[in-house]
mmCIF file as Biopython writes it, N, C-alpha, C and O atoms, coordinates in Angstrom:
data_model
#
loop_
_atom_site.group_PDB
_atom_site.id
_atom_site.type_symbol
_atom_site.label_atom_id
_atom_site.label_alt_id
_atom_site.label_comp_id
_atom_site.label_asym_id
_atom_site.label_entity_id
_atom_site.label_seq_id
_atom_site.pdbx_PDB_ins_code
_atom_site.Cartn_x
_atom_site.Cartn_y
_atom_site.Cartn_z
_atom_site.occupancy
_atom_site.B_iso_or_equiv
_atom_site.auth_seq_id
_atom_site.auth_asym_id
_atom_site.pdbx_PDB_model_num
ATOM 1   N N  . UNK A ? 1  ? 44.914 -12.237 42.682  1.0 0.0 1  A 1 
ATOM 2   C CA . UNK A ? 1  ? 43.735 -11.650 42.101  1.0 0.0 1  A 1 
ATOM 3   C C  . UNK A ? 1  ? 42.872 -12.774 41.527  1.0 0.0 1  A 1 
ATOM 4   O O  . UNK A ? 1  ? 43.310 -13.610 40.737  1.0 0.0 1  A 1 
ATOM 5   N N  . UNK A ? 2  ? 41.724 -12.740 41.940  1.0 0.0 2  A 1 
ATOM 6   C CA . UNK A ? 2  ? 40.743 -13.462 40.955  1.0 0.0 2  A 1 
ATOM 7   C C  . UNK A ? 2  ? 40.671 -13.460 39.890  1.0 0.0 2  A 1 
ATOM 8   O O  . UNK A ? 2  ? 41.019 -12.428 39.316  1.0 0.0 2  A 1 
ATOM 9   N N  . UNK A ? 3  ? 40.163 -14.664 39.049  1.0 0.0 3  A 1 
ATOM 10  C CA . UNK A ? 3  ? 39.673 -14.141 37.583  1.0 0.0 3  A 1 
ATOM 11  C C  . UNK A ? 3  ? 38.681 -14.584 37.279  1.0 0.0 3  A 1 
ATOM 12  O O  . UNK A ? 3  ? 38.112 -15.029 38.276  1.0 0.0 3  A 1 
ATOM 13  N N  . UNK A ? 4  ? 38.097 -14.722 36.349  1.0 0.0 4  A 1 
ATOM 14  C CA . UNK A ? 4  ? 36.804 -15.132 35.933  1.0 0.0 4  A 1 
ATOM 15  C C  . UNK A ? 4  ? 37.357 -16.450 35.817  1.0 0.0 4  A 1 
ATOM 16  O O  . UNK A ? 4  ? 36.399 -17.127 36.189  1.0 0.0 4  A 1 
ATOM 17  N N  . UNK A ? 5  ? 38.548 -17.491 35.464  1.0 0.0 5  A 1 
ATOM 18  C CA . UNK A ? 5  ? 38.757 -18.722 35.519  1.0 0.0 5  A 1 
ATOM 19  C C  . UNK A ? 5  ? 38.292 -19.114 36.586  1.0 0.0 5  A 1 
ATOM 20  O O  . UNK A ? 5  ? 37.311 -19.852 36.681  1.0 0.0 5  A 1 
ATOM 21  N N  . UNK A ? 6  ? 39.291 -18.421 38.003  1.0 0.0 6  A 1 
ATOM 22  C CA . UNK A ? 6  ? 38.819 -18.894 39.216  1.0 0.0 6  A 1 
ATOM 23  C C  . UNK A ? 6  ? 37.513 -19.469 39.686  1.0 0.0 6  A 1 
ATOM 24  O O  . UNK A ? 6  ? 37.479 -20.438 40.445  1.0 0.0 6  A 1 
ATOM 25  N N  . UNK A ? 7  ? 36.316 -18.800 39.179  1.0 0.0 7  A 1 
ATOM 26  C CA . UNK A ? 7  ? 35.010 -18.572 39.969  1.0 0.0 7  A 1 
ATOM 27  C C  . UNK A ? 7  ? 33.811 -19.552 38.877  1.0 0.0 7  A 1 
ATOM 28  O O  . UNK A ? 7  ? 33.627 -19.617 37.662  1.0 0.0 7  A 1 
ATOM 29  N N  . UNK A ? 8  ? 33.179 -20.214 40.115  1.0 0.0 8  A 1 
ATOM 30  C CA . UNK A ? 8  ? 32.439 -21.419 39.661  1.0 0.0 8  A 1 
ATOM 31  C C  . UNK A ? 8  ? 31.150 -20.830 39.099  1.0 0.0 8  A 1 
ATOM 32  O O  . UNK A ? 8  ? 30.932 -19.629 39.261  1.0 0.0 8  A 1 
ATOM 33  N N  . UNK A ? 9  ? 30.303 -21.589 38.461  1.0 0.0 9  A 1 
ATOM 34  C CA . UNK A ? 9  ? 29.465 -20.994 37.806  1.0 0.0 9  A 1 
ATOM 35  C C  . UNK A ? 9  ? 28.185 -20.090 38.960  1.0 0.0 9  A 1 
ATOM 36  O O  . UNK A ? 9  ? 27.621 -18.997 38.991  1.0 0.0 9  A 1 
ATOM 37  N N  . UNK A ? 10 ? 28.221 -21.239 39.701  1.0 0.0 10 A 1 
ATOM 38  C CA . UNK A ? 10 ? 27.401 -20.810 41.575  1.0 0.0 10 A 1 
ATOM 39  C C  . UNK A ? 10 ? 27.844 -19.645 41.998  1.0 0.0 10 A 1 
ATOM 40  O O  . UNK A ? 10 ? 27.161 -18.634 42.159  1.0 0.0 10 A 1 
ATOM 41  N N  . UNK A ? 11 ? 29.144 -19.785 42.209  1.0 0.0 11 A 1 
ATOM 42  C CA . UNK A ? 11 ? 29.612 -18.421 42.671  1.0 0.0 11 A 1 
ATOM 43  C C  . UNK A ? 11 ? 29.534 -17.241 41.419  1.0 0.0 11 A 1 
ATOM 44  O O  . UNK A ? 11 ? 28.755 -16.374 41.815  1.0 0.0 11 A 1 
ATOM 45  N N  . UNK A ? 12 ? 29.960 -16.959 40.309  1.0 0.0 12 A 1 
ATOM 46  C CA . UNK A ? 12 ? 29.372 -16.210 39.586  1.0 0.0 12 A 1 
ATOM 47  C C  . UNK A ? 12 ? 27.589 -16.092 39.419  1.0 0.0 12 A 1 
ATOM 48  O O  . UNK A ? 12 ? 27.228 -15.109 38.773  1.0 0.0 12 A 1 
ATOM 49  N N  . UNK A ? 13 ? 26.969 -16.599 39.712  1.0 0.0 13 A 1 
ATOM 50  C CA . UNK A ? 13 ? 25.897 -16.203 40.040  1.0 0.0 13 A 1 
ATOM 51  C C  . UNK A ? 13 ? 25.441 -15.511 40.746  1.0 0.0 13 A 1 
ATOM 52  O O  . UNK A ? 13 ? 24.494 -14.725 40.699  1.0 0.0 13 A 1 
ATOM 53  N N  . UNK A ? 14 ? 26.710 -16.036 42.044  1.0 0.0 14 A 1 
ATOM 54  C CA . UNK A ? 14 ? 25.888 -15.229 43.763  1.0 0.0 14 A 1 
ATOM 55  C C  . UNK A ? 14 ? 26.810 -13.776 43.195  1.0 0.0 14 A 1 
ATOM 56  O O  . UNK A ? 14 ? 26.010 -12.851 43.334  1.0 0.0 14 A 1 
ATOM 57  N N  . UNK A ? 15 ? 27.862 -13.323 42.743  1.0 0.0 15 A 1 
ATOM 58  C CA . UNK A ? 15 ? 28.036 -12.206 42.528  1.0 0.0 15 A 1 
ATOM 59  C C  . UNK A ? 15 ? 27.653 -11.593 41.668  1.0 0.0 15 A 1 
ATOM 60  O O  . UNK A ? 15 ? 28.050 -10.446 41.872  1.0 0.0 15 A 1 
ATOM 61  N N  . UNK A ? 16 ? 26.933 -11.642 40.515  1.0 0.0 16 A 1 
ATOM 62  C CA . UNK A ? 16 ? 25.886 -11.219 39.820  1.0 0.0 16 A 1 
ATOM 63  C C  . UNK A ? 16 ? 24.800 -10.802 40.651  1.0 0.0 16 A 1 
ATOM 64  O O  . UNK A ? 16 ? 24.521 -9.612  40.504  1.0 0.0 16 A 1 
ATOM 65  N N  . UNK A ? 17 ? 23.837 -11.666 41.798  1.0 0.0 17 A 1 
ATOM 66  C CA . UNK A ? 17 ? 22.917 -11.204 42.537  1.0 0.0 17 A 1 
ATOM 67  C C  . UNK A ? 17 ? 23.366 -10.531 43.051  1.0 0.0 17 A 1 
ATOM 68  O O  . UNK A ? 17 ? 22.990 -9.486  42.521  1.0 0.0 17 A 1 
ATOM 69  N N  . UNK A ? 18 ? 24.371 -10.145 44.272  1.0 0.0 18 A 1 
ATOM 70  C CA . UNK A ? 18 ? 24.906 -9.137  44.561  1.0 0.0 18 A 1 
ATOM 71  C C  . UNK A ? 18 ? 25.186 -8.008  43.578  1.0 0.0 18 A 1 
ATOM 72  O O  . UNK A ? 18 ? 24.539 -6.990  43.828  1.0 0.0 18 A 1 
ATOM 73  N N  . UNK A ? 19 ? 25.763 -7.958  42.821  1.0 0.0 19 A 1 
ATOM 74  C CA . UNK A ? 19 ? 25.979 -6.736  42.188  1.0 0.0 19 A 1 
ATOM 75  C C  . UNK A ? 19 ? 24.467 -6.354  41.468  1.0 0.0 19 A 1 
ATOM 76  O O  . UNK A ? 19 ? 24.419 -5.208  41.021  1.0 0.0 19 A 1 
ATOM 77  N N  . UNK A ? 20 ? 23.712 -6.860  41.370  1.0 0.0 20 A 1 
ATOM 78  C CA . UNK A ? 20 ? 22.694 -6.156  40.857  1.0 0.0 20 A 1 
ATOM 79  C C  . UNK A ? 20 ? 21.770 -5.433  42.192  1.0 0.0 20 A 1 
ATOM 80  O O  . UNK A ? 20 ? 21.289 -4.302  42.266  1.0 0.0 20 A 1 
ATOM 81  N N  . UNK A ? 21 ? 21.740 -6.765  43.351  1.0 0.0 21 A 1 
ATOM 82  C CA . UNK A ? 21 ? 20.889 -5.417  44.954  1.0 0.0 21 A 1 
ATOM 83  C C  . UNK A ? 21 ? 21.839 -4.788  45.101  1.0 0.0 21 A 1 
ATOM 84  O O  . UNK A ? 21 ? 21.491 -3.901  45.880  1.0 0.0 21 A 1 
ATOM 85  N N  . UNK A ? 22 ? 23.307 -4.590  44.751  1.0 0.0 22 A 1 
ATOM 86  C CA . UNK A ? 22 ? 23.863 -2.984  45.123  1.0 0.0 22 A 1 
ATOM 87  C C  . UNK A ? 22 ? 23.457 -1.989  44.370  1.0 0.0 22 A 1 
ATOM 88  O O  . UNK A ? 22 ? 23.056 -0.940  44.875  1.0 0.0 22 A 1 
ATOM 89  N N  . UNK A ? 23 ? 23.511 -2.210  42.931  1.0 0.0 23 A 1 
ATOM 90  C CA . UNK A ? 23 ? 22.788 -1.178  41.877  1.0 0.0 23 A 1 
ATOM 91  C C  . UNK A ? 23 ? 21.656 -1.018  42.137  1.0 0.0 23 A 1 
ATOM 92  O O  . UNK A ? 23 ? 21.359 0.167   41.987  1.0 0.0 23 A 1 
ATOM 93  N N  . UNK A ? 24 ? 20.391 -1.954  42.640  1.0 0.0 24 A 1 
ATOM 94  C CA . UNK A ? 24 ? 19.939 -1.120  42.854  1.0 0.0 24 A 1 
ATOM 95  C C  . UNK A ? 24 ? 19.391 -0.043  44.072  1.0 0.0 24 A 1 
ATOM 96  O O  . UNK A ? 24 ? 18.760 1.014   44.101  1.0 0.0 24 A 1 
ATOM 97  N N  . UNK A ? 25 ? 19.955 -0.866  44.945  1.0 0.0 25 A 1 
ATOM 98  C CA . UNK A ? 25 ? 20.150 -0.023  46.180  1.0 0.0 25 A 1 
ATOM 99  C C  . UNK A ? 25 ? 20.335 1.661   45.866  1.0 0.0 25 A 1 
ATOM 100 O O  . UNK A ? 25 ? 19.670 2.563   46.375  1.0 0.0 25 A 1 
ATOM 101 N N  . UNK A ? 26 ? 21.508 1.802   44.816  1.0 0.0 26 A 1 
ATOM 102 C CA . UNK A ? 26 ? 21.985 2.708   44.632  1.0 0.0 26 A 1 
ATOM 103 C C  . UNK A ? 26 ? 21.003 3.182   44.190  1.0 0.0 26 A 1 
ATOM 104 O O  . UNK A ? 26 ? 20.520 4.184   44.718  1.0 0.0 26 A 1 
ATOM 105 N N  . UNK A ? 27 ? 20.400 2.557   43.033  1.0 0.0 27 A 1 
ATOM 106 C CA . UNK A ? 27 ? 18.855 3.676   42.255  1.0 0.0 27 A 1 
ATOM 107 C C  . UNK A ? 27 ? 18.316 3.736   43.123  1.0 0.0 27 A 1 
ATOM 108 O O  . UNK A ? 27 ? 17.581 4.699   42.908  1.0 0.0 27 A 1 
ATOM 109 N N  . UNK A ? 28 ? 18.034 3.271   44.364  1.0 0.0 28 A 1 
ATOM 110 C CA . UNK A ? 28 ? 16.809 3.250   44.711  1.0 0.0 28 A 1 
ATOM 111 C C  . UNK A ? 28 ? 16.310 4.782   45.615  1.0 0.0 28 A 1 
ATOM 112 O O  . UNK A ? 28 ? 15.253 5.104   46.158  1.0 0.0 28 A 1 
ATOM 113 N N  . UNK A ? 29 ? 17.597 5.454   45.454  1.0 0.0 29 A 1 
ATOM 114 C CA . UNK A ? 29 ? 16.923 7.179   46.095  1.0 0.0 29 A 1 
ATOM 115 C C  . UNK A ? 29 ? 16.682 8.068   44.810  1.0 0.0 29 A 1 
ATOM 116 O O  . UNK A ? 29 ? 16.578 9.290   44.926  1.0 0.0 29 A 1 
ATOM 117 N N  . UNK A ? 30 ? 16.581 7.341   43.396  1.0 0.0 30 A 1 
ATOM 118 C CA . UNK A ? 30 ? 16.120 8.241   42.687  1.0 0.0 30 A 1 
ATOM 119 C C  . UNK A ? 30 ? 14.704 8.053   42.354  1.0 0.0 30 A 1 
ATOM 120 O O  . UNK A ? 30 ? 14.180 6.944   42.459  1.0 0.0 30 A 1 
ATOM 121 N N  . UNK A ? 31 ? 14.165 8.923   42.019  1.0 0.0 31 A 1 
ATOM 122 C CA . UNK A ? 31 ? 12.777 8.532   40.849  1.0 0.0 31 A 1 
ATOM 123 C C  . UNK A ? 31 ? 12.829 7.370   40.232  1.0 0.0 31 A 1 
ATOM 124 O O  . UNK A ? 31 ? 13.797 6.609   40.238  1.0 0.0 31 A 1 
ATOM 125 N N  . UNK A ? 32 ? 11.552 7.164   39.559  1.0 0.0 32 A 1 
ATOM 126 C CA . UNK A ? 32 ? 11.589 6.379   37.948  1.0 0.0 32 A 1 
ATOM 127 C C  . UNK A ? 32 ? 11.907 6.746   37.126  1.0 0.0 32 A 1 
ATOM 128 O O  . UNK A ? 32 ? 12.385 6.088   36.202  1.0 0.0 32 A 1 
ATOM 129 N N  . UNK A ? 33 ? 11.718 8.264   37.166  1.0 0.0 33 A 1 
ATOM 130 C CA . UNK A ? 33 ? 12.064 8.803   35.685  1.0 0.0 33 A 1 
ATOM 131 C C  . UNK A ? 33 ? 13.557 9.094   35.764  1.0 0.0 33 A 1 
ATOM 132 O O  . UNK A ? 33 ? 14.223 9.263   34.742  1.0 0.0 33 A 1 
ATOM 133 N N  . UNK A ? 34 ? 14.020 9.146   36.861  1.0 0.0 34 A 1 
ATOM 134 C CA . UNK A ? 34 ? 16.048 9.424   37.348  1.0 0.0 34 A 1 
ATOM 135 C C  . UNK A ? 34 ? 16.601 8.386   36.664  1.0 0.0 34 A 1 
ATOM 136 O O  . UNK A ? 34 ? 17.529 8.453   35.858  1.0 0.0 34 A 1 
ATOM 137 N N  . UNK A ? 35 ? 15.729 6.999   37.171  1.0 0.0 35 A 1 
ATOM 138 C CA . UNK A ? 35 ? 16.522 5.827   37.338  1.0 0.0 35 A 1 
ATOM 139 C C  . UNK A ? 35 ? 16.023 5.404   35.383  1.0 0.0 35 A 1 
ATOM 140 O O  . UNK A ? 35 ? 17.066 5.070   34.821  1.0 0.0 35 A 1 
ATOM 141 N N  . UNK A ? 36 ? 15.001 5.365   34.539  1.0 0.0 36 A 1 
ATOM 142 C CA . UNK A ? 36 ? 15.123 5.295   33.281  1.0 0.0 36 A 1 
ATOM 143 C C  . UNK A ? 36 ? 15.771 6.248   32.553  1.0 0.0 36 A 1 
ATOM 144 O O  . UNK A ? 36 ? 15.944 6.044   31.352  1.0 0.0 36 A 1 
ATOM 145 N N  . UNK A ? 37 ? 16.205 7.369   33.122  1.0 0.0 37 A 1 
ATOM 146 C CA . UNK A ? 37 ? 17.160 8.277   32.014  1.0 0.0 37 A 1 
ATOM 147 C C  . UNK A ? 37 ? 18.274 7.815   32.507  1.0 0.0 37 A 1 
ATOM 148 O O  . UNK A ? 37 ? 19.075 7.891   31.576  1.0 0.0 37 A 1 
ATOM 149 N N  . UNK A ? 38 ? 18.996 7.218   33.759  1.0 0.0 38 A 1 
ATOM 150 C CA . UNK A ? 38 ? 20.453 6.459   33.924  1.0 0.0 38 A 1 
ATOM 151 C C  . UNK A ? 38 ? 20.163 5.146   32.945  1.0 0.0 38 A 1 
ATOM 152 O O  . UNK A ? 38 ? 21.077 4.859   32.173  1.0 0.0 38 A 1 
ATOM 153 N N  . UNK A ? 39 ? 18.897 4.280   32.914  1.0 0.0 39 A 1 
ATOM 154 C CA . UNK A ? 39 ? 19.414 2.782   32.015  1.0 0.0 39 A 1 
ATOM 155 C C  . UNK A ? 39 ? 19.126 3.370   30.728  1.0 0.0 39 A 1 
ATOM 156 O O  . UNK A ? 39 ? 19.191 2.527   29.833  1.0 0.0 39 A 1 
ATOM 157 N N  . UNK A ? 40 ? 18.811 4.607   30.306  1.0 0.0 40 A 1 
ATOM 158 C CA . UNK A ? 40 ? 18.958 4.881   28.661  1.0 0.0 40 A 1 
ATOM 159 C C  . UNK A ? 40 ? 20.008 4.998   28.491  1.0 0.0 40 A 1 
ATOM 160 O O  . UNK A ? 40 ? 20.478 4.383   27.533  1.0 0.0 40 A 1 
ATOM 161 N N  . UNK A ? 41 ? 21.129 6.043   29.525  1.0 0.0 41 A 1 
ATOM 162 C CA . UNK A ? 41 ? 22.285 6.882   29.342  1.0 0.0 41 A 1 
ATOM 163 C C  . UNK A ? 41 ? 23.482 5.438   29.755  1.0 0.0 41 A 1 
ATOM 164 O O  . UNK A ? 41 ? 24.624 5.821   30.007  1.0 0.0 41 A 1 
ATOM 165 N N  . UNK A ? 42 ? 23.295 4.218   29.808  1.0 0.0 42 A 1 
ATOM 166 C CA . UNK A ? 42 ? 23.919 2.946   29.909  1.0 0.0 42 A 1 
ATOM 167 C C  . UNK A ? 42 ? 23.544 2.067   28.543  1.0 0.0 42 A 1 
ATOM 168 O O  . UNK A ? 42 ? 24.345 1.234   28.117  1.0 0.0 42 A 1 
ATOM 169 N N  . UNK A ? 43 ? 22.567 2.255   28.042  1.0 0.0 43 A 1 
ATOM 170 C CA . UNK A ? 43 ? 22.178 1.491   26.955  1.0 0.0 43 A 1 
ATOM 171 C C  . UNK A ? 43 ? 22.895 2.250   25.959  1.0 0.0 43 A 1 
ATOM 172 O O  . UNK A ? 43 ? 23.723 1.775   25.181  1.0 0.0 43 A 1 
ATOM 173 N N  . UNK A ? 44 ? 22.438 3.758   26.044  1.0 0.0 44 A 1 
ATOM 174 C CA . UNK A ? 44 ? 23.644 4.028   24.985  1.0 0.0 44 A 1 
ATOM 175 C C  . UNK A ? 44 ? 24.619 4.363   24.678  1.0 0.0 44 A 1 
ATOM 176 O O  . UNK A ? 44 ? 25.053 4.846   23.632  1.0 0.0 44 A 1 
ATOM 177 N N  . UNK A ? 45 ? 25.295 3.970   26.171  1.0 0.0 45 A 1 
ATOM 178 C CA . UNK A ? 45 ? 27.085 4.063   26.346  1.0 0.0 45 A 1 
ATOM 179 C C  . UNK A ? 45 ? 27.720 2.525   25.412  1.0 0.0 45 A 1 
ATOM 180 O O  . UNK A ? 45 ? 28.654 2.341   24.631  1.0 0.0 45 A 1 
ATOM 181 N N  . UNK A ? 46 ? 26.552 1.574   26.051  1.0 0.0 46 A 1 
ATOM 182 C CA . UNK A ? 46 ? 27.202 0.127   25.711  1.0 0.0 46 A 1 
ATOM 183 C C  . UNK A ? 46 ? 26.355 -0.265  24.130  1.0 0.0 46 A 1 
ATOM 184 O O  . UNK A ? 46 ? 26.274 -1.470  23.891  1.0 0.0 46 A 1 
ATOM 185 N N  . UNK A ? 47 ? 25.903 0.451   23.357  1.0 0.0 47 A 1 
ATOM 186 C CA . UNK A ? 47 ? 25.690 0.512   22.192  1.0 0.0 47 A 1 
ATOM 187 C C  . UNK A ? 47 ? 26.419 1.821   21.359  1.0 0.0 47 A 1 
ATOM 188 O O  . UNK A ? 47 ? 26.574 1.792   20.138  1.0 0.0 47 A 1 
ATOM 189 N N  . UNK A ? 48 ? 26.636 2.415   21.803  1.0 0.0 48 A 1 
ATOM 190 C CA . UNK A ? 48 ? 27.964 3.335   20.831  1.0 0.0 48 A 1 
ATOM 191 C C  . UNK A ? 48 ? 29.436 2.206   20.681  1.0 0.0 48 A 1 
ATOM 192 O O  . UNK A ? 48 ? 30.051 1.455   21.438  1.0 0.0 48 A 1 
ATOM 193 N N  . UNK A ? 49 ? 29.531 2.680   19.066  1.0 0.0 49 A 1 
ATOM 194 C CA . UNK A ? 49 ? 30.734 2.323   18.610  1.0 0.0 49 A 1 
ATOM 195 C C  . UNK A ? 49 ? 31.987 2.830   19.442  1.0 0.0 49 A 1 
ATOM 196 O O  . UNK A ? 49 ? 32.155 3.921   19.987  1.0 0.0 49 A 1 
ATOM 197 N N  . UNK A ? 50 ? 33.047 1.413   19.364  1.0 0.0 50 A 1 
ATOM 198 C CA . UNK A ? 50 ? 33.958 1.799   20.147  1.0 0.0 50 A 1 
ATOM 199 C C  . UNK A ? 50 ? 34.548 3.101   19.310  1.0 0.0 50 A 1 
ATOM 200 O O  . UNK A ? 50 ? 34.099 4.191   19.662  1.0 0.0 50 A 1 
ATOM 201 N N  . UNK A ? 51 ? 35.583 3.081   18.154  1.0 0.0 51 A 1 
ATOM 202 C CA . UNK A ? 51 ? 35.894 3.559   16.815  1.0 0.0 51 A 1 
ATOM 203 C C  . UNK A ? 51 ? 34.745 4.838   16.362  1.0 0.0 51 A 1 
ATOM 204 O O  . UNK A ? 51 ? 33.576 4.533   16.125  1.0 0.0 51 A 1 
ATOM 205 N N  . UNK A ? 52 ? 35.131 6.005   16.290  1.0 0.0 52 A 1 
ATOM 206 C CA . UNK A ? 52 ? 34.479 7.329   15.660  1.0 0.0 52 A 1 
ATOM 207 C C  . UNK A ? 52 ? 33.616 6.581   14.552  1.0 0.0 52 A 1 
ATOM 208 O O  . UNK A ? 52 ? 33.867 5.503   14.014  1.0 0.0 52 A 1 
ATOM 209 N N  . UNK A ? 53 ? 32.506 7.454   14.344  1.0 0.0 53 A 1 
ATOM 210 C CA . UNK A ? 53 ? 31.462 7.290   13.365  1.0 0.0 53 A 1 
ATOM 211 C C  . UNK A ? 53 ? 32.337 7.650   11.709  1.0 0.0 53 A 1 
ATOM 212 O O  . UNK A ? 53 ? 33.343 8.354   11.616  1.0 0.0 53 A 1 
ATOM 213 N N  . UNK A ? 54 ? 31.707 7.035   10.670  1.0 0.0 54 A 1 
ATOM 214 C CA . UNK A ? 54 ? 31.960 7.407   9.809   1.0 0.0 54 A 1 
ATOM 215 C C  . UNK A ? 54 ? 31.442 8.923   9.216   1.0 0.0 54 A 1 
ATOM 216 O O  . UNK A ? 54 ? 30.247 8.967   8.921   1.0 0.0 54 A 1 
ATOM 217 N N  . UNK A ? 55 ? 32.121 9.982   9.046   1.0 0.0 55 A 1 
ATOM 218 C CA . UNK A ? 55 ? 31.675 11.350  9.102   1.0 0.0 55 A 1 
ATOM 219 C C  . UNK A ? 55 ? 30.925 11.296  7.383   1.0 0.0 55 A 1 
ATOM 220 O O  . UNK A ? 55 ? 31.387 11.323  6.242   1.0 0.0 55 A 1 
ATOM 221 N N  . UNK A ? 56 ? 29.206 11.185  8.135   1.0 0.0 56 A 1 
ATOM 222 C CA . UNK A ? 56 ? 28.365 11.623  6.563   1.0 0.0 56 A 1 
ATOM 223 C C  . UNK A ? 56 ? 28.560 13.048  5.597   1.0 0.0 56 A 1 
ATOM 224 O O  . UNK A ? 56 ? 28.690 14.097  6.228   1.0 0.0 56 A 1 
ATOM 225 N N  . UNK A ? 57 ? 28.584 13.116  4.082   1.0 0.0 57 A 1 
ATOM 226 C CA . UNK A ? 57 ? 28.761 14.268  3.641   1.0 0.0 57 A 1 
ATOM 227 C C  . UNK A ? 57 ? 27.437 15.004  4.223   1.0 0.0 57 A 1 
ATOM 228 O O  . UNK A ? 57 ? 26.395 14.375  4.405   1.0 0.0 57 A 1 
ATOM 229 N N  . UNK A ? 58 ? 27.561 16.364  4.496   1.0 0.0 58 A 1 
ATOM 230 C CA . UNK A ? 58 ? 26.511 17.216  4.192   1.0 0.0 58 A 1 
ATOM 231 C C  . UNK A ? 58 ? 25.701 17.262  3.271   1.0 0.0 58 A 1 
ATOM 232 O O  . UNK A ? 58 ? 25.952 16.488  2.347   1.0 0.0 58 A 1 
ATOM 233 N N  . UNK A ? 59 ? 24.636 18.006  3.146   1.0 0.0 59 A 1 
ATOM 234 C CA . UNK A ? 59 ? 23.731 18.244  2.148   1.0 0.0 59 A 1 
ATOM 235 C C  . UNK A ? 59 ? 24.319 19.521  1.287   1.0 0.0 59 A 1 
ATOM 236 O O  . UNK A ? 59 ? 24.586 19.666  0.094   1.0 0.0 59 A 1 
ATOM 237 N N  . UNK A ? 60 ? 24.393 20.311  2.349   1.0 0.0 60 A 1 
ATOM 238 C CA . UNK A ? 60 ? 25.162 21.965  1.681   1.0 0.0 60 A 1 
ATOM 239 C C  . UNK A ? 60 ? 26.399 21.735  1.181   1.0 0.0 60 A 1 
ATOM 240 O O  . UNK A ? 60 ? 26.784 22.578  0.371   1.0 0.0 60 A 1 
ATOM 241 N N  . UNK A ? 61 ? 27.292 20.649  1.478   1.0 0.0 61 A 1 
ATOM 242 C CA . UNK A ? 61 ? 28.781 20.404  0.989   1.0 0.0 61 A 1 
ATOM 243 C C  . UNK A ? 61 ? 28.438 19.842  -0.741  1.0 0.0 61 A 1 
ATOM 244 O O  . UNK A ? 61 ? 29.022 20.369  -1.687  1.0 0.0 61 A 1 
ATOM 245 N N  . UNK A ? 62 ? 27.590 18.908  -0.898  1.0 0.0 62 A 1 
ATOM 246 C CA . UNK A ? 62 ? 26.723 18.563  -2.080  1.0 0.0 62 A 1 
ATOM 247 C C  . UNK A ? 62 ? 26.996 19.235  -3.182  1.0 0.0 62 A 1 
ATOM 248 O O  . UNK A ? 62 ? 27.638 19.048  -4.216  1.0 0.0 62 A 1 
ATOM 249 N N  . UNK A ? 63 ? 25.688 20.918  -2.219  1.0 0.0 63 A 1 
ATOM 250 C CA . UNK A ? 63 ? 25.453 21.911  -3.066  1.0 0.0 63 A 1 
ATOM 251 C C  . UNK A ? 63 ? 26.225 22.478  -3.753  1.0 0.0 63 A 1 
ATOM 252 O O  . UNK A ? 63 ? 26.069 22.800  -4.931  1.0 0.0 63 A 1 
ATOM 253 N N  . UNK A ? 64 ? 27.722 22.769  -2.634  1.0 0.0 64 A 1 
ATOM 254 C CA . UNK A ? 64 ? 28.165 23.550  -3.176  1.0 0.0 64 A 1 
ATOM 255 C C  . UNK A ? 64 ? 29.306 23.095  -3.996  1.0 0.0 64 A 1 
ATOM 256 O O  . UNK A ? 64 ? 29.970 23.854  -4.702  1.0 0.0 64 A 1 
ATOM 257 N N  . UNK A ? 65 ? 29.550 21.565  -3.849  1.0 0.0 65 A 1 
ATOM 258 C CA . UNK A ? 65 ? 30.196 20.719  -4.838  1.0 0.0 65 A 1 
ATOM 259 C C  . UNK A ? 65 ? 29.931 21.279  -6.870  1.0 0.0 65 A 1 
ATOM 260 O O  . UNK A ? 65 ? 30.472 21.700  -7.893  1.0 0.0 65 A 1 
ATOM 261 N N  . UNK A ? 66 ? 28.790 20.865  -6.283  1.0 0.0 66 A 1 
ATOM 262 C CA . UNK A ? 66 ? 28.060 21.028  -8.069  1.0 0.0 66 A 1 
ATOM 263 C C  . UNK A ? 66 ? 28.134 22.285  -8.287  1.0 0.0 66 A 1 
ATOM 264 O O  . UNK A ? 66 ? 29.008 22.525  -9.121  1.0 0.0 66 A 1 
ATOM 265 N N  . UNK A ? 67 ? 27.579 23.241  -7.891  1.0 0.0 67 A 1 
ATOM 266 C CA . UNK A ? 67 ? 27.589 24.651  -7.857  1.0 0.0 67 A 1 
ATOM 267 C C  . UNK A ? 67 ? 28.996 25.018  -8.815  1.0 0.0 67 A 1 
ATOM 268 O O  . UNK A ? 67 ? 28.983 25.585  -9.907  1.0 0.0 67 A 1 
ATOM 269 N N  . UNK A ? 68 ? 30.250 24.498  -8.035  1.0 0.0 68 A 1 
ATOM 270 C CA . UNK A ? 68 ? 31.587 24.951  -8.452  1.0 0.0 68 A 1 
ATOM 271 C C  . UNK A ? 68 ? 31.983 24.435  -10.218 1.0 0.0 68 A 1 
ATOM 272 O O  . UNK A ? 68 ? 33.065 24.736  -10.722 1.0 0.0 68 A 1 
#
């Protein structure tokens, strides 16, 4: 198996160019508007936290804190 050790900086290049005319080959039977709601729905796969969000209190949990 290859690894990223294996492969020269040239050759990681030429497979970078390749993998990007396959992607977009692949977009290329959608729209614009297909193909910008797939690089939003990628932007915010690879910007979500790996690890669950920290769960914010409510506003009504607040209320009914004090209330009691």
């Amino acid at each position: 198996m290859t690894t990223v050790h294996d492969v020269t900086p040239d050759q990681l290049r030429g497979l970078e160019a390749a993998g990007e005319a396959a992607l977009n080959a692949a977009l290329g039977r959608l729209s614009a508007r297909e193909r910008e709601a797939y690089w939003a729905s990628v932007r915010r796969a690879y910007n979500a936290p790996y690890n669950d969000a920290v769960k914010k209190a409510r506003v009504g949990a607040v209320a009914e804190t004090r209330a009691v």
